[in-house]
N, C-alpha and C positions, 0 to 999 in steps of 0.2 A: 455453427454456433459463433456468434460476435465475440469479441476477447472479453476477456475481465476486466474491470475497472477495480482496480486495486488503490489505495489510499493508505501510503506507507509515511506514518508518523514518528520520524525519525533522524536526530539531531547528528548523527556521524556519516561522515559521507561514504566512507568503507564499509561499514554494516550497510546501507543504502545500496553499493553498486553491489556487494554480494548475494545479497536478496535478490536484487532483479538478474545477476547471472543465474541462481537456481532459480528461477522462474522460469526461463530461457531454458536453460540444461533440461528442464522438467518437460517440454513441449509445450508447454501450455501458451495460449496466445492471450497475452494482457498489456495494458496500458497502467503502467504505476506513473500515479503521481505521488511527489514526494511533499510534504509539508512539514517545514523548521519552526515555525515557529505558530503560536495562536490564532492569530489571524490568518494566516493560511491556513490553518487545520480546518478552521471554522467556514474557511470559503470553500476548498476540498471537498469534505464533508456536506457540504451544503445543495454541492452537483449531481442532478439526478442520474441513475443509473449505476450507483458503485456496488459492486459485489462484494466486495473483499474490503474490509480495514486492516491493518496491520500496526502495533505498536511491538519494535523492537524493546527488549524482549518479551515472548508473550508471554513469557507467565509474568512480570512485570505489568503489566498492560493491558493493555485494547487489541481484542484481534475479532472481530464478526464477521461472521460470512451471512450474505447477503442472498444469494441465490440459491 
């Protein structure tokens, strides 16, 4: 299976690399890209093939799974 395409919208960069450590920790094989601000979200998001959105925190947020 190809990795995930994860699209983690998320302005603090300690929430950002602990996320992708339990990503890692999990086994799971994914490629997060991180997006700070609107226009990145919007370019991000705009990339075919994302499985996963993430808006730290989800219940605050945005989180889809895609696959």
């Amino acid at each position: 299976m190809p990795p995930l395409q994860v699209v983690h919208l998320e302005s603090s960069a300690a929430d950002a690399a602990a996320i992708r450590e339990e990503l890692e920790r999990s086994g799971l094989e994914c490629t997060v890209t991180r997006a700070l601000t609107e226009e990145e979200s919007t370019a991000a998001l705009a990339q075919p093939g994302i499985d996963l959105i993430w808006r730290s925190p989800p219940s605050l947020g945005l989180m889809e799974c895609r696959r």
